[in-house]
Backbone as JSON, one array per atom type, in Angstrom:
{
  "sequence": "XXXXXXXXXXXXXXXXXXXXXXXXXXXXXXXXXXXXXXXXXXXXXXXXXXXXXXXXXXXXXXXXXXXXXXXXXXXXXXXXXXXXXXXXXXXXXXXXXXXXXXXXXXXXXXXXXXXXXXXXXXXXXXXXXXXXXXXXXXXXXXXXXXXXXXXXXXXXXXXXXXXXXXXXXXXXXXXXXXXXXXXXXXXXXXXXXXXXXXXXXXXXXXXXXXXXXXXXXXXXXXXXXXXX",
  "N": [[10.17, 16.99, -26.58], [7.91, 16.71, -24.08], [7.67, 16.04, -20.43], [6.05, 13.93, -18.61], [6.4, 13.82, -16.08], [8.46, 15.76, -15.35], [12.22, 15.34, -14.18], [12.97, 17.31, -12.17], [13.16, 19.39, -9.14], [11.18, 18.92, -8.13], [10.17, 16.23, -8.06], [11.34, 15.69, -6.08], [8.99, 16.76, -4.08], [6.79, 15.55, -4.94], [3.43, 16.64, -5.8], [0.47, 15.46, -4.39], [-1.48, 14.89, -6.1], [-0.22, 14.35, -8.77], [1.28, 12.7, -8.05], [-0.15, 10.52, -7.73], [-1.92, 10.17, -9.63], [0.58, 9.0, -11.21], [1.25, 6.76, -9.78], [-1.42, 5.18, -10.56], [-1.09, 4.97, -13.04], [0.28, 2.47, -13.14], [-0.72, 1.09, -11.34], [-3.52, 0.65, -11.02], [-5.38, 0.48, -9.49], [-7.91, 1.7, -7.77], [-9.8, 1.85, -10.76], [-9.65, -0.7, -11.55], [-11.37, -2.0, -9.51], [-13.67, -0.47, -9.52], [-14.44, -1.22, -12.38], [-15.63, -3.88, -11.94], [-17.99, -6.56, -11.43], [-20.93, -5.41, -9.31], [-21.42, -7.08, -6.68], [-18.99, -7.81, -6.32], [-17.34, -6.07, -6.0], [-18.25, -5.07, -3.74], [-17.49, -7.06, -1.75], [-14.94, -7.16, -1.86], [-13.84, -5.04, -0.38], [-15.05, -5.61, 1.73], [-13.33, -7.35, 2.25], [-10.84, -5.71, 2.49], [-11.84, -4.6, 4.91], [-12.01, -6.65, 6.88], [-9.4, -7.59, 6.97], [-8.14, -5.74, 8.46], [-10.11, -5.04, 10.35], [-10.31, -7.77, 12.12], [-7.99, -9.09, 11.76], [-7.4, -10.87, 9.36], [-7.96, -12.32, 6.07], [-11.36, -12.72, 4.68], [-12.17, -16.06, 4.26], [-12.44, -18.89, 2.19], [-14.99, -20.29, 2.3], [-16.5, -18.16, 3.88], [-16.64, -16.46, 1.65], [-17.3, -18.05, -0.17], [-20.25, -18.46, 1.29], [-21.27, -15.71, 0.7], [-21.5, -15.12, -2.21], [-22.04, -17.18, -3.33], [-21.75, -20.64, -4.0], [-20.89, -21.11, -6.72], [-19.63, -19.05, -7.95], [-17.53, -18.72, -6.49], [-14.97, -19.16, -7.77], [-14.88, -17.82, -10.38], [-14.89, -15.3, -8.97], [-12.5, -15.17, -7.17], [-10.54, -15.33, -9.32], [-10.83, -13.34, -10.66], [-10.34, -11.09, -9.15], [-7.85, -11.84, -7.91], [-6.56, -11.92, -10.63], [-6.65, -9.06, -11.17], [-4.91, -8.1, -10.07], [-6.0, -6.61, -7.71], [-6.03, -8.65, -4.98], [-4.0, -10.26, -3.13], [-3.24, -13.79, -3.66], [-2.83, -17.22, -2.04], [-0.04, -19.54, -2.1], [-0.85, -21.73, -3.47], [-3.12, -20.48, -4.93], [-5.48, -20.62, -3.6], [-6.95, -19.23, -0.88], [-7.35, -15.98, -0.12], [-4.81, -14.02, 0.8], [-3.94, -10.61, 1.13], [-4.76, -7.88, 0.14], [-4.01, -5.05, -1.02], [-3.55, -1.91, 0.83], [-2.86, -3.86, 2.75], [-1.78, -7.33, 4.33], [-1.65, -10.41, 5.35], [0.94, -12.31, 4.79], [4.13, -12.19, 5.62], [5.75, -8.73, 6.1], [8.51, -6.44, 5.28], [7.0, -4.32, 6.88], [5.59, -4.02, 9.45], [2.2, -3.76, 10.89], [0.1, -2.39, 13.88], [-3.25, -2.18, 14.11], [-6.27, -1.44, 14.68], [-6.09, -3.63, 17.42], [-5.19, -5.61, 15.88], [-2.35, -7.42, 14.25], [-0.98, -7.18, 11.63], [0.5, -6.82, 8.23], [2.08, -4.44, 6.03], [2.16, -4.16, 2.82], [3.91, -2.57, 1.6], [6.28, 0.74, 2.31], [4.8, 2.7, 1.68], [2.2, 2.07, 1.51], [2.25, 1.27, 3.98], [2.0, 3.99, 5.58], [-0.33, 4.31, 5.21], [-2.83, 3.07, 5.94], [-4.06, 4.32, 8.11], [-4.93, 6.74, 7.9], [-6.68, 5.51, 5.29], [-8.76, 4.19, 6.94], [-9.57, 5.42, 9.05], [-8.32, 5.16, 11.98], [-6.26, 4.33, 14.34], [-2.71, 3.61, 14.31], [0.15, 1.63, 14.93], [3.16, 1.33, 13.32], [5.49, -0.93, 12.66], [9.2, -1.38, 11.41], [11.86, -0.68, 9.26], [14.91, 1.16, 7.92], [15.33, 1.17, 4.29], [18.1, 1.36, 3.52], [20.04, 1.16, 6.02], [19.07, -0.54, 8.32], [18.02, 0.53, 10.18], [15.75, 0.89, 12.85], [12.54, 2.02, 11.97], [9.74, 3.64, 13.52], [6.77, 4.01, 13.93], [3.78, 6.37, 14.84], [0.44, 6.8, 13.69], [-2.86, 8.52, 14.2], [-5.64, 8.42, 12.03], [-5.24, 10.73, 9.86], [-3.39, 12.29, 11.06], [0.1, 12.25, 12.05], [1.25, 10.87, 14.82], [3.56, 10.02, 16.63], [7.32, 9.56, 15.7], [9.68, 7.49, 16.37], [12.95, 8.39, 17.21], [13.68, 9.93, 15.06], [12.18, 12.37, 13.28], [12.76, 12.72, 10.31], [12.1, 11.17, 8.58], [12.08, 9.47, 5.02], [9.98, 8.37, 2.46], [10.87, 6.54, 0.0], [10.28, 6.03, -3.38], [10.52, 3.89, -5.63], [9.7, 4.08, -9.14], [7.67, 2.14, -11.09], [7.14, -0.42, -13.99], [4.45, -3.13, -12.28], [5.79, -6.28, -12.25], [4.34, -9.19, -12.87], [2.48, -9.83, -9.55], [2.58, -6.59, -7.73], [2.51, -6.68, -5.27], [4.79, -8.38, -4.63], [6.47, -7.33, -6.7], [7.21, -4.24, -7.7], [5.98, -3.09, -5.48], [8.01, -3.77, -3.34], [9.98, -2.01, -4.1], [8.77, 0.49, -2.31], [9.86, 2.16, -0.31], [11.31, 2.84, 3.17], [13.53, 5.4, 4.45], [15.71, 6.62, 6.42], [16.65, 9.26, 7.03], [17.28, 12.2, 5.55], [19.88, 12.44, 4.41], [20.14, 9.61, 3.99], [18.14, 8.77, 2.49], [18.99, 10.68, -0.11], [20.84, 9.3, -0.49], [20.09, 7.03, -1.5], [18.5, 6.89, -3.67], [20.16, 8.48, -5.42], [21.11, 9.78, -8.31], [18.91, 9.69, -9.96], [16.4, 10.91, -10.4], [14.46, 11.41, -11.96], [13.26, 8.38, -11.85], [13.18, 7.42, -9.54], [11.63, 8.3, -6.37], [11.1, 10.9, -3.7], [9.42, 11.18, -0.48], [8.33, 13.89, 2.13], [7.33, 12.71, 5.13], [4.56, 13.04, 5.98], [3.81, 13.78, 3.58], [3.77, 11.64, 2.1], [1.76, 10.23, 3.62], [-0.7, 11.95, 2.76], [-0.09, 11.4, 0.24], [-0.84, 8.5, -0.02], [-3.03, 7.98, 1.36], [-4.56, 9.22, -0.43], [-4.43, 8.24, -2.67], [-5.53, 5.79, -1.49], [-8.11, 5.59, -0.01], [-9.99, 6.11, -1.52], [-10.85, 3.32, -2.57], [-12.69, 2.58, -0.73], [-14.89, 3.86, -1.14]],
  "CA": [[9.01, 16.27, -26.06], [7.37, 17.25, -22.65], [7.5, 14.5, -19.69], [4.53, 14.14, -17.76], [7.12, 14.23, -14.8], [10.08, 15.96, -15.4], [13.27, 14.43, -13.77], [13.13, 18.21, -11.54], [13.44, 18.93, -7.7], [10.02, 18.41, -8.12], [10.39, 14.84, -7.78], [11.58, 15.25, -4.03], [8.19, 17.01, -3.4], [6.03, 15.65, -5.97], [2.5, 17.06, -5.06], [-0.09, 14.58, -4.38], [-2.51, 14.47, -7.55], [0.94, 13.77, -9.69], [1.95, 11.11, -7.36], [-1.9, 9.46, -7.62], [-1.6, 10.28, -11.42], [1.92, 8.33, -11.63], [1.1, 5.24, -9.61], [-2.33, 5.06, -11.22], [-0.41, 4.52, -14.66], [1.23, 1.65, -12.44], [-1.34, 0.2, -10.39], [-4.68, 1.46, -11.26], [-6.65, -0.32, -8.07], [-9.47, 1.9, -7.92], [-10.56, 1.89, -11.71], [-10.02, -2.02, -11.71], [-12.13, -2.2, -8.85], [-14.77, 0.15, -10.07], [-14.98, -2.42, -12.99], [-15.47, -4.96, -10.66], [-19.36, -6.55, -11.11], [-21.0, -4.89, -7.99], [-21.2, -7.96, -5.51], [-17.74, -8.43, -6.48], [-16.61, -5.06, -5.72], [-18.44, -4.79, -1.88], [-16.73, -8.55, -1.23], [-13.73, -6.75, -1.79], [-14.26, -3.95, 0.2], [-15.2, -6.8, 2.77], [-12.04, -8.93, 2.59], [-10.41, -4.91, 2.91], [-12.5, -4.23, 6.38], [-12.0, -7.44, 7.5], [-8.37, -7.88, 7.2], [-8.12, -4.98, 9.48], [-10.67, -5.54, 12.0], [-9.99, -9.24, 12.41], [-6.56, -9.49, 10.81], [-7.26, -12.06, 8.52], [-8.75, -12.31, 5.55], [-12.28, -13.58, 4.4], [-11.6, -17.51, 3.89], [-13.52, -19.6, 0.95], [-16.12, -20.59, 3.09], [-17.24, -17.17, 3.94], [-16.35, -15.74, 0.08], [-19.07, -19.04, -1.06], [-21.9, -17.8, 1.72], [-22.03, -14.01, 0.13], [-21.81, -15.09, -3.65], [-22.63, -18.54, -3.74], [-20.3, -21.21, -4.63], [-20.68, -21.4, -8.0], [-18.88, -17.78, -7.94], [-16.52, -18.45, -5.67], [-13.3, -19.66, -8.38], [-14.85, -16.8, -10.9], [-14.24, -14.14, -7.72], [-11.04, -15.25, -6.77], [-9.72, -15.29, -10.61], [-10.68, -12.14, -11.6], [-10.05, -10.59, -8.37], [-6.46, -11.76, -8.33], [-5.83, -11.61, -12.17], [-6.91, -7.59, -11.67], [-4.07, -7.67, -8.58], [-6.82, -6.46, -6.06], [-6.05, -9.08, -4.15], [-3.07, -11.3, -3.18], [-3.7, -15.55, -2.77], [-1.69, -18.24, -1.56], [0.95, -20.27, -3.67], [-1.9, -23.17, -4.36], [-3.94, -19.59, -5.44], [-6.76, -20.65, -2.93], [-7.22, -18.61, -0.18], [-6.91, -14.72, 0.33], [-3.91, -13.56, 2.25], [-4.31, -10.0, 1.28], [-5.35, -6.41, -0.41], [-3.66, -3.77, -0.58], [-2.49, -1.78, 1.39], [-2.85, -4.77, 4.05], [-1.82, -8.46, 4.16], [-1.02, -11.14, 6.85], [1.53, -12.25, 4.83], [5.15, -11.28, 6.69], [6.65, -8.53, 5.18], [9.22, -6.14, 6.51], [6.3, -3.32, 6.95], [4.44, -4.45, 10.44], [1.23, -2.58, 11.76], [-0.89, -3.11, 14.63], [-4.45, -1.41, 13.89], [-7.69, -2.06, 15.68], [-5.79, -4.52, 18.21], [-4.41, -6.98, 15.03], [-1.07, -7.25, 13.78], [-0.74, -7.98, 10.15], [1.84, -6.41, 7.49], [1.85, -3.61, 4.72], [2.52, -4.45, 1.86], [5.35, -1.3, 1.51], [5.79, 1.46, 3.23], [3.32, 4.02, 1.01], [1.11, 1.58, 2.0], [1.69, 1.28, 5.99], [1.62, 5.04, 6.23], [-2.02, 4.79, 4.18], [-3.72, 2.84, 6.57], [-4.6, 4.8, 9.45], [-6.01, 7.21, 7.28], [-7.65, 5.11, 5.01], [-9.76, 3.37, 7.93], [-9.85, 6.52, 10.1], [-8.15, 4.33, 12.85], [-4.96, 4.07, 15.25], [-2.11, 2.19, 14.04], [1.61, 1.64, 14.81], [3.86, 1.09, 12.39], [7.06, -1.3, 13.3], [9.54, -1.49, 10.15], [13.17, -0.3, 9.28], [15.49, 1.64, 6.94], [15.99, -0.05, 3.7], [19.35, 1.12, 3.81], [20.54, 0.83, 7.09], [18.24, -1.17, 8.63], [17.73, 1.31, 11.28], [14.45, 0.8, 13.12], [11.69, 3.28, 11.79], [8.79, 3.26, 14.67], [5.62, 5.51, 13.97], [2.33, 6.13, 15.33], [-0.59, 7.55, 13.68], [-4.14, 8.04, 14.55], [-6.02, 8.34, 11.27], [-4.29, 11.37, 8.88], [-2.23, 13.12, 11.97], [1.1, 11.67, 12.42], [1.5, 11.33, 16.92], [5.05, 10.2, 17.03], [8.33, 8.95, 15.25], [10.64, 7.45, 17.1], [14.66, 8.5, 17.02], [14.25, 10.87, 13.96], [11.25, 13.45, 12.73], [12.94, 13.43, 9.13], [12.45, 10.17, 7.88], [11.68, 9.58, 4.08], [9.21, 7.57, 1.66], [11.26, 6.44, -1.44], [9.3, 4.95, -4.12], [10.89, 3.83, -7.03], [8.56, 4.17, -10.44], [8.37, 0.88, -11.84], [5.36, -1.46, -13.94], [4.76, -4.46, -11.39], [5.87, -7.75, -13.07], [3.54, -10.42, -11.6], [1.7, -9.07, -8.53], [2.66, -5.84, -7.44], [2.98, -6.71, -4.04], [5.85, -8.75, -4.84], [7.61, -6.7, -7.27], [7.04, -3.13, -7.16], [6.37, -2.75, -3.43], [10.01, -3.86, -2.47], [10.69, -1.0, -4.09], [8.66, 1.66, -1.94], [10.74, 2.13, 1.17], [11.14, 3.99, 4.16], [14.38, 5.63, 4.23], [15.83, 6.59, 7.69], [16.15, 10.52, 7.27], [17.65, 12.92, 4.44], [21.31, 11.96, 3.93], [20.58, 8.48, 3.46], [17.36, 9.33, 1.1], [19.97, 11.14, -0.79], [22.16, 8.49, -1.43], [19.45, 5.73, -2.17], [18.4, 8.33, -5.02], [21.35, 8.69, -6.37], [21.02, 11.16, -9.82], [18.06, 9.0, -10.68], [15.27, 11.79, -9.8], [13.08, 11.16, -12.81], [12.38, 7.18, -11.21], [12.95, 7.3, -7.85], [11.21, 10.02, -5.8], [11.25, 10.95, -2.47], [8.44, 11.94, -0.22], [8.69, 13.19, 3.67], [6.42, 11.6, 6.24], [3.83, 14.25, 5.62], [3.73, 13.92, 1.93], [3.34, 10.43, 1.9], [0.75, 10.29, 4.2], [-1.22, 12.76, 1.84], [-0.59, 10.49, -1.21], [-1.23, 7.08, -0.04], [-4.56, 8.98, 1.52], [-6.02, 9.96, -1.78], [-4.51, 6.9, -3.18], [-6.08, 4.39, -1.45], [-9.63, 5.68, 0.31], [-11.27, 6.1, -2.37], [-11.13, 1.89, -2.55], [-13.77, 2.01, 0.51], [-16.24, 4.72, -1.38]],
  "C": [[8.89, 16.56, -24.56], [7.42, 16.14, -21.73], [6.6, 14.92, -19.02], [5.02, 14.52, -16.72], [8.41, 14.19, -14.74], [10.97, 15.75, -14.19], [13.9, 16.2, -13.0], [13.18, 18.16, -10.03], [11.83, 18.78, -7.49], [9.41, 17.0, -7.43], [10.49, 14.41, -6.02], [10.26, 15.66, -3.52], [7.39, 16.74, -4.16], [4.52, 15.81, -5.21], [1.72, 15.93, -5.42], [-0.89, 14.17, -5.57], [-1.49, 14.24, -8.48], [1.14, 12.49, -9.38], [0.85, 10.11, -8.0], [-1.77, 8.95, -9.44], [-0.53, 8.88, -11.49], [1.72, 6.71, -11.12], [0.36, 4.47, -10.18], [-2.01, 4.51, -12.84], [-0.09, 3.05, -14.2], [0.62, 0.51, -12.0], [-2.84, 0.96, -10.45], [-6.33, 0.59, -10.27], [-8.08, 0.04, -8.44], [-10.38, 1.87, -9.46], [-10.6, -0.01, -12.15], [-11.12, -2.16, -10.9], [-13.92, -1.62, -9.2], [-15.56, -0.36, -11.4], [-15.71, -3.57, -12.94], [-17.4, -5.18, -10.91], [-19.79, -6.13, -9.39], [-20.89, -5.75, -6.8], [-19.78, -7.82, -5.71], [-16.76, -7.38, -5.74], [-16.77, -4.71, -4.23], [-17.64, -6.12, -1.47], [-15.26, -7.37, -1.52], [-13.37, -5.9, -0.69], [-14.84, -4.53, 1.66], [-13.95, -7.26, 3.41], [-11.47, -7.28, 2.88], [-10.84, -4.93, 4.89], [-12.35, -5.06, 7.3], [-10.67, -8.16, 8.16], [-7.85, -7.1, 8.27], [-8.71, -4.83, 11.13], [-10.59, -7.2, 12.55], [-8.92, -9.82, 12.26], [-6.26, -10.81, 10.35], [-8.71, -11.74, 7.48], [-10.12, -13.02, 5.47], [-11.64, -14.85, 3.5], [-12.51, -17.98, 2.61], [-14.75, -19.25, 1.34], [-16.97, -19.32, 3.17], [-17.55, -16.51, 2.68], [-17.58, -16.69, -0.52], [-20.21, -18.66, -0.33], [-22.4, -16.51, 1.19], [-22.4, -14.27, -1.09], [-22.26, -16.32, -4.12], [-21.82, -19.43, -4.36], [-19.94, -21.4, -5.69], [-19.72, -19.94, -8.55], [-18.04, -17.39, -7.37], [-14.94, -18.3, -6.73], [-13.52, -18.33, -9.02], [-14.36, -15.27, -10.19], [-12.71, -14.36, -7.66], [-10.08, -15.13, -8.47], [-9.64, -13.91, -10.98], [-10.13, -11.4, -10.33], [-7.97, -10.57, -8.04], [-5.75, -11.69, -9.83], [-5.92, -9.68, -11.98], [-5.73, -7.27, -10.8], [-5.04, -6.49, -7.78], [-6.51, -7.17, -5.26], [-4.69, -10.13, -4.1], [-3.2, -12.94, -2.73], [-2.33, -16.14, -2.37], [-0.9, -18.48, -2.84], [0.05, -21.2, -4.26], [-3.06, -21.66, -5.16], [-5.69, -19.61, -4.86], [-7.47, -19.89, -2.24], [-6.18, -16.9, -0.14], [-5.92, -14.42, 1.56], [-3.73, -12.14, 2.32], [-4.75, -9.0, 0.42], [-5.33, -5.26, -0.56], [-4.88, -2.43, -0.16], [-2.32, -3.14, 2.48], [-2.72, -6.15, 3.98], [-1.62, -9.52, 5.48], [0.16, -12.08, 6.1], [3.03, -11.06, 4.79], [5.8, -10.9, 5.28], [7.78, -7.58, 5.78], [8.18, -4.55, 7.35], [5.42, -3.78, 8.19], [3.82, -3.8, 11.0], [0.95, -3.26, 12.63], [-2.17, -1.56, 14.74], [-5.83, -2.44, 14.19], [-7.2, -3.31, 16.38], [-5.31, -5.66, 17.4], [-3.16, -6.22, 14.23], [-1.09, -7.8, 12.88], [0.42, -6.89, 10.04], [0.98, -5.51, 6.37], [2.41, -4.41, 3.7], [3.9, -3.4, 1.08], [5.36, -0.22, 2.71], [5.05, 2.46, 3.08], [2.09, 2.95, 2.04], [0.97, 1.38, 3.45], [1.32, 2.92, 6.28], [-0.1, 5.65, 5.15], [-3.19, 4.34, 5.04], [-4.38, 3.09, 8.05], [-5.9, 6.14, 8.59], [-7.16, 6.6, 6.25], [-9.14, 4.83, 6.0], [-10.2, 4.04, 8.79], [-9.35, 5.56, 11.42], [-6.08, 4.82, 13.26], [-4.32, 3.23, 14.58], [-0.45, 2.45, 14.42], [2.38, 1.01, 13.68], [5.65, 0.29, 12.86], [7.93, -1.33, 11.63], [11.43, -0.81, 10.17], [13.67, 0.5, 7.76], [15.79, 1.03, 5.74], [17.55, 0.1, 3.56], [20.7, 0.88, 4.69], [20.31, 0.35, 8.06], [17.88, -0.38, 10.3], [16.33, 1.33, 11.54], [13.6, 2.2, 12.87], [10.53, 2.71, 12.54], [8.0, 5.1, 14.15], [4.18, 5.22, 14.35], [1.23, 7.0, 14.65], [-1.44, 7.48, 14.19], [-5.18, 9.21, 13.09], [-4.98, 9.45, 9.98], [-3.17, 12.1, 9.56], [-1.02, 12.16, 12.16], [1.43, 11.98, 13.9], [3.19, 11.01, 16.9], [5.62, 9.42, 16.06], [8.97, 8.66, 15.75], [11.69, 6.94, 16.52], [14.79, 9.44, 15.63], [12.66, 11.22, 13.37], [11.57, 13.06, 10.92], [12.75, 11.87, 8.55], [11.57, 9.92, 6.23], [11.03, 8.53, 3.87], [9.9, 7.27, 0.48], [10.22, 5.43, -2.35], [10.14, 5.13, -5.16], [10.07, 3.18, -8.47], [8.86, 2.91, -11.08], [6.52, -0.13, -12.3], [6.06, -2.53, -12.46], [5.09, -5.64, -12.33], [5.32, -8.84, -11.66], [2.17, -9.6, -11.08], [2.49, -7.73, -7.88], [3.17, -5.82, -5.86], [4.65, -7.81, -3.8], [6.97, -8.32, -5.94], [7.69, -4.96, -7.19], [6.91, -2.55, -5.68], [7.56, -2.96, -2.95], [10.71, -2.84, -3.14], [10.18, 0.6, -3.79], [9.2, 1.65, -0.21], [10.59, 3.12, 2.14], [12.74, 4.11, 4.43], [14.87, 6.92, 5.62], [15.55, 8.54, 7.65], [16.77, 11.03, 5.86], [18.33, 12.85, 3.59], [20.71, 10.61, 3.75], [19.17, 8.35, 2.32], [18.17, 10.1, -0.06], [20.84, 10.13, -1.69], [21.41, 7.79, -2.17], [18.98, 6.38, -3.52], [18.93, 8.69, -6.18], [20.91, 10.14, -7.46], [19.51, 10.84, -10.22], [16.72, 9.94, -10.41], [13.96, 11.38, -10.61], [12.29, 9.4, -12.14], [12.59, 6.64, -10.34], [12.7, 8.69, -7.3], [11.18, 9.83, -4.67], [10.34, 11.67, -1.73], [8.82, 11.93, 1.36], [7.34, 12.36, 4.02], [5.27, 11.92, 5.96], [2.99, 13.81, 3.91], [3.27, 12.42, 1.51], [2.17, 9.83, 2.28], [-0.45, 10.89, 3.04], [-1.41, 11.85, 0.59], [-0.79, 9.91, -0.91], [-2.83, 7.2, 0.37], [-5.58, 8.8, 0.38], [-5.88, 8.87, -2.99], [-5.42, 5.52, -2.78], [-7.68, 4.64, -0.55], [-10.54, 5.8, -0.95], [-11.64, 3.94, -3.02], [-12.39, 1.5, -1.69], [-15.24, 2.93, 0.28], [-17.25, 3.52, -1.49]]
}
C-alpha cells in the first residue's frame, strides 16, 4: 500500500503543496470557511484584520452591529464549532483566529504596533506574510528553551537572532477539541539542527521538520488564501 507521505528524508524537506495537502486533512480552515454563509465568512475575515491591526478581537457588540443580533449566538456557534475561531471559557467573546490570538501563548508577535500571540510557531512565521506586514517574533526552543528572536517584513525573513539554522517541527496529529489547544502545542520552533534531530527521534513519518525558509513558504500558502 502506497502512503500519501512516505516516512522518507522527504519529511525533513517536505515541499510546500504536501505540507498544505497534510495539514488540510487536519485542519481544513479555508474550505470550512469557504462554506461559511457569505456575511459570515467577511466577519471572519474582519475579526482576522482586526486582531492584527488593533490587537483584539471584534467584541459582541460590534459582531451584533454587522449581522444583527438575532445572528450573533448562530455566528459565534458555527464559527467556533468549525474551529475558525477560538472563544472564551463562558464561549462568549472572541479571543482569536488563527494564526493570531490575544490569548498568552508561548509564540509572541508584535505586528502593526500590537502585541498579541500565535497560536504555534507555523503560525507566527505565517503572519507577516499573510498580512504583507512587519512583525517580530519573541518565543523559545521547545526543547531547550533557548530564546528564538526573528524579524520578518512580509515573506523575507530580516534577522534571527543567535542562530540562522533554527527549525519548524510540526508533529502530524487530528486536533482533539480546538486545534489551538491541542495540535498547535505540537508545532514548535526548535533551536537549530542537532536539537531538531533529537526532538524527531526515528519518528519521520509524524513529525517533520521544516527550516525557517520552508516554513515560511507553507504557512504562506496555508493561511492567505483565508483573506481572498
Amino acid at each position: 500500500m502506497q502512503l500519501l507521505f512516505p516516512p522518507q528524508d522527504v519529511l525533513i524537506n517536505m515541499n510546500t503543496s504536501e505540507a498544505v495537502a497534510r495539514l488540510n486533512q487536519q485542519l481544513p480552515l479555508k474550505k470550512r470557511q469557504s462554506d461559511l454563509p457569505e456575511a459570515y465568512r467577511r466577519l471572519h475575515q474582519s475579526i482576522l484584520w482586526q486582531l492584527v491591526r488593533e490587537g483584539r478581537a471584534l467584541n459582541r457588540d460590534e459582531i451584533a452591529d454587522q449581522l444583527g443580533k438575532q445572528e450573533l449566538e448562530p455566528f459565534l456557534q458555527r464559527v467556533a464549532g468549525d474551529d475558525l475561531v477560538v472563544l472564551d471559557q463562558a464561549g462568549s467573546e472572541v479571543l482569536g483566529a488563527y494564526p493570531v490570538t490575544t490569548e498568552q501563548t508561548p509564540h509572541a508577535i508584535n505586528v502593526m504596533g500590537n502585541s498579541i500571540f500565535a497560536m504555534c510557531a507555523l503560525d507566527a512565521v505565517s503572519v507577516a506574510p499573510m498580512f504583507d506586514a512587519s512583525v517580530k517574533i519573541s518565543s523559545h526552543c521547545h526543547l531547550t528553551q533557548a530564546p528564538v528572536l526573528i524579524q520578518m517584513r512580509g515573506h523575507e525573513i530580516i534577522d534571527v537572532q543567535d542562530s540562522a539554522a533554527v527549525q519548524v517541527g510540526v508533529r502530524w496529529q487530528m486536533p482533539v477539541g480546538d486545534a489551538a489547544h491541542s495540535m498547535c502545542m505540537e508545532m514548535v520552533f526548535l533551536q537549530d539542527e542537532s536539537v531538531a534531530r533529537q526532538w524527531q527521534g526515528d519518528d519521520q513519518d509524524s513529525m517533520s521538520l521544516f527550516s525557517l525558509p520552508a516554513a515560511v513558504d507553507f504557512g504562506a500558502a496555508f493561511f492567505k488564501p483565508l483573506l481572498d
